[in-house]
Structures are given as structure tokens and as C-alpha cells.
N, C-alpha and C positions, 0 to 999 in steps of 0.2 A: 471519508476523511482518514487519513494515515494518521495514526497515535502511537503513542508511546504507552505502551499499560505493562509498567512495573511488575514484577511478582514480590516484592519488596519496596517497602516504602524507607526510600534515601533523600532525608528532610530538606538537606542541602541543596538538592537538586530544583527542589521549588520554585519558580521563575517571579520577579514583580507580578508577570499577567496571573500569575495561580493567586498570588496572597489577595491582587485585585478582586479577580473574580469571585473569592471566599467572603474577602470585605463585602462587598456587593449583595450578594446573593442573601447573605447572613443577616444585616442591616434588614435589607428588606423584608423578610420573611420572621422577621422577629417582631418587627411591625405591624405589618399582617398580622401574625398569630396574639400582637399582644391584645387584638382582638376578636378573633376567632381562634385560636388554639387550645387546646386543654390547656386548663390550669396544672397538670400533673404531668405534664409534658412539659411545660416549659420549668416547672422545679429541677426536674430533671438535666435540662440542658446546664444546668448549674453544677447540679450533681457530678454530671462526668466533663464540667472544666470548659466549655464550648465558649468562645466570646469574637466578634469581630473580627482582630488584631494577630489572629495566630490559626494558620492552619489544625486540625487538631495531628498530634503524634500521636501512633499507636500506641505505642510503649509507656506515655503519660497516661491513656485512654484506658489502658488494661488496668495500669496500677490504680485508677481511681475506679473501675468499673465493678473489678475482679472482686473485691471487700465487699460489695453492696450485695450482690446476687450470685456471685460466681462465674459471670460471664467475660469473654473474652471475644475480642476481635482478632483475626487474621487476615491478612492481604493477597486478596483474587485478581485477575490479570483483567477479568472479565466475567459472564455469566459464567455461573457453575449450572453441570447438570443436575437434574432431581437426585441421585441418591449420593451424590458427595455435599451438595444441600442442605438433605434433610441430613444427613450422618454428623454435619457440624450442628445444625442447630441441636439434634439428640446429646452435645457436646459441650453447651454452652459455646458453642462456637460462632460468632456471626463473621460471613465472609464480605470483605469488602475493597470496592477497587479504590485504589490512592491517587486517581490522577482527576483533576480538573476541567468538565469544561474551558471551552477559549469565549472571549469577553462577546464575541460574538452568535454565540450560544446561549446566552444570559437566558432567552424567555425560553426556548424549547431543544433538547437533544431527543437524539433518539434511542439512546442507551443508558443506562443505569453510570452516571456517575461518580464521585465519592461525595458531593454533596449532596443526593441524594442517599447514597449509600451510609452514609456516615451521619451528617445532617436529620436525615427523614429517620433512619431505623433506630440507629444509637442507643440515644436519652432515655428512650421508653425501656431499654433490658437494665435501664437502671431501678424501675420499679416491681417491686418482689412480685406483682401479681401480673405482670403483662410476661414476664421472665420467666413465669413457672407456665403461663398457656406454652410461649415459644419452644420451651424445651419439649414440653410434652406434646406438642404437635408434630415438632420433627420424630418424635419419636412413633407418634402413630404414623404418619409418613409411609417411613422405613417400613410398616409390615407390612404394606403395598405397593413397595417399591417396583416392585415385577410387573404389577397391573398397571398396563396404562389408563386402563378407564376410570377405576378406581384415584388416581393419581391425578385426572383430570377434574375430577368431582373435588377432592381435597384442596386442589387448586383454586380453586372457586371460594372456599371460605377464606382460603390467604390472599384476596385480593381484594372481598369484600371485608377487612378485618384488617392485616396488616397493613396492606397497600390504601385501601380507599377507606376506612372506621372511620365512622363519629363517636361522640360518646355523648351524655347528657348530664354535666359537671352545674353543678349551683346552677340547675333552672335552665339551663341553655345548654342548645348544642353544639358542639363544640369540633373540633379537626383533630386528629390523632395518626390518621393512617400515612405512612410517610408517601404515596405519592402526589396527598392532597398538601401536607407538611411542605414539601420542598418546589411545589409547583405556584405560583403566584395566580395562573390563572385557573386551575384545577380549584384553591383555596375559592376564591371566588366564587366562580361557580358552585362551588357543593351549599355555601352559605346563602345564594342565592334565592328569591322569594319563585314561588313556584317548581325548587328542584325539589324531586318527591325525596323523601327522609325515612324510608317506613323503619319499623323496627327490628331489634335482631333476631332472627329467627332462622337456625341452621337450615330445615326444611327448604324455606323461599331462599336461601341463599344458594345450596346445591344444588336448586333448580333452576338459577339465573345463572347462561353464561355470561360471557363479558367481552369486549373489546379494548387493546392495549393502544390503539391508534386516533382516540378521538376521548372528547372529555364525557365521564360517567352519566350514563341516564339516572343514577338512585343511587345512595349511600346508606347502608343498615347503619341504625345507631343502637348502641349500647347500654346499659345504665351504669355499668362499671368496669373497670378491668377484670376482677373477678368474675364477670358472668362470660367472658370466654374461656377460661379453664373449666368453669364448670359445666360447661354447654358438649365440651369433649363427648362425654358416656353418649351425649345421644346424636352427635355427629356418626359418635363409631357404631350402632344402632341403624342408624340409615343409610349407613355404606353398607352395612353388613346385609341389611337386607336389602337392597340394591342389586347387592353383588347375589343373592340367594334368587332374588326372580328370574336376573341377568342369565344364570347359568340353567334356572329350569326352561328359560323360553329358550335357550341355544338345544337343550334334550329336546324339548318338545320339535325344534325345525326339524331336527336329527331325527326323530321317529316319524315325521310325517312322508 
């Protein structure tokens, strides 16, 4: 499908079909979440100003965001690569597209849109402890930006974690991760009786890959937002030694 993807968000330009489909989506999925979402996620959607009735502006979005954690949004055309990625999240920086779904799109795209992008990731760098993992992730990122495998591995915790987390808030487990946040049927299913739920554990996380094309087989849950900053030391622990076997079995092929 031909779009229109901004490198700038010109509020003006917003169509009926955009504020629709924002009403729409929003409504819904607040719904949803007002029973299955983090409790600390939806404070947050307060936080940085999110409601029905108004696309969000960036420039409102920073001014309310910026004071809380130091974080800041900028406007991407589209996917970014890994190491302009990670360089913004090392930055406070989260990169986001400004253009909308069409009403026809409502249950599934097949790209990262700004209600996802904005909607799903947002809220949560408005809470000091989800904001302090972000930043320091992109930042270990970046000292393997060069390594694709390594990079593929880091991958894998950003999807079981930012994209698809649960967390276990008052007793219950709860939706956090924004592909499950802005998904109606994703939310669903992860809450669903029989989807496995094991617990967080970097180790089983860097050893499950994933698929972007079908809804998740398992969701890692959390017990708070502070145990994935502090989980870091030992993520970088087992890339490191990853990366130390990696390279003695590549000598070892080399001397046989």
C-alpha cells in the first residue's frame, strides 16, 4: 500500500479518517487494558496527556514527558536500523512514525504504526524504572552494534520485554509490552487460559527465538519494572560468554 510517512509531524494535515481511527483504536484498547493492562501503564497514559479525542502532538508529548524522566520522542519515516535505534534510545530518544493506520486496517497492519508506536511504547518512558532499563539497553546495544549475532541475541530480550512483557501487578498478570498493548487480538490471546506465561528469565529468553508474523507461543512475566534494569549485569554475562565460546569453537574449526 502507498503512504504517506512524514519525517515530521504537521498536526494540521490529519485527516477525519486519522482522528477516527485514533478514536477507535484508543477507546478500544483502553477497554481492554481497563482489564488486562498494567495498573502502571495505564497511570501513565495520563501521565503524558493521551485521551480519545486528540491525536497525540509531539511537541505537547515532550513537554509533558521531558520533566518526568528526561525522555523525548522524535519523528521516523519508518523502521530505523539497529545502530541509529539503539544511539537514540542511549539518548533518551524514542523514534516514532506520525502517520495512521486506514480504518480498514483497524485489526491488523503489517508495520509499526504511530498507534503502536506512540500508543504501545510511549506511557511506560514515563515511569522512572521502565526509562532507566530503555536507556541502558540501548546503550549496551551499541557496544555490539558491529556483531550481528550478538545483536540478534539482544533482540530477543527486546521482544520478550518491550514488545510482548507481562508483568504481575496486585496479584495478577497483567499486559505491558506494546505489541500486546496496542494489539486487541494479541491482548487476548497472551491473557488467555492455557497460553504458557513462564517467568522472567534472561537465560530462557536469549534462548527463545521468535516469530513477527503470527501471535506469540509464551509471554515472560516480570514482578516489576525494576527487575529488568537489574537483570542488565547478567544479560551482559551471557552475551559475553556467548560471544567467548562463539569465538573459541570458530579457533577450534580453524585449527582442525
Amino acid at each position: 500500500m502507498e503512504r504517506n510517512r512524514p519525517s515530521t509531524q504537521n498536526y494540521e494535515l490529519y485527516t477525519p479518517e486519522d482522528l477516527r481511527v485514533w478514536r477507535t483504536l484508543f477507546e478500544r484498547q483502553v477497554e481492554l487494558l481497563s482489564h488486562h493492562g498494567s495498573p502502571t501503564f495505564l497511570g501513565c497514559i495520563e501521565k503524558v496527556g493521551f485521551h480519545a479525542d486528540a491525536i497525540p502532538n509531539f511537541i505537547e508529548v515532550n513537554t509533558l514527558l521531558q520533566p518526568l524522566t528526561g525522555w523525548q520522542l522524535t519523528v521516523v519515516p519508518g523502521l530505523v536500523q539497529p545502530k541509529d535505534f539503539f544511539g537514540l534510545l542511549a539518548q533518551k530518544i524514542f523514534p516514532a512514525t506520525c502517520w495512521l493506520r486506514t480504518e480498514a486496517e483497524l485489526d491488523y497492519i503489517e508495520e509499526p504504526d504511530m498507534f503502536h508506536d506512540v500508543f504501545g511504547h510511549v506511557p511506560l518512558l514515563a515511569d522512572d524504572n521502565y526509562a532507566r532499563f530503555m536507556q541502558a539497553f540501548g546503550q549496551m546495544a551499541l557496544q555490539w552494534i558491529d556483531d550481528g549475532e550478538m545483536i540478534d541475541l539482544l533482540s530477543r530480550l527486546y521482544w520478550y520485554t518491550v514488545e510482548f512483557g507481562m508483568i504481575q501487578e496486585n496479584d495478577e498478570v497483567k499486559i505491558y509490552g506494546a505489541g500486546i498493548i496496542s494489539s486487541p487480538g494479541e491482548a487476548l490471546h497472551s491473557v488467555a487460559a492455557g497460553t504458557p506465561r513462564p517467568s522472567f528469565s534472561p537465560a530462557h529468553m536469549l534462548a527463545t527465538t521468535y516469530r513477527t508474523d503470527v501471535m506469540q507461543e509464551q509471554y515472560f512475566v516480570i514482578n516489576c519494572f525494576s527487575q529488568l534494569f537489574n537483570a542488565l549485569p547478567e544479560v551482559a554475562a551471557i552475551i559475553n560468554n556467548f560471544k567467548e565460546r562463539s569465538v573459541s569453537l570458530h579457533q577450534k574449526t580453524v585449527l582442525s
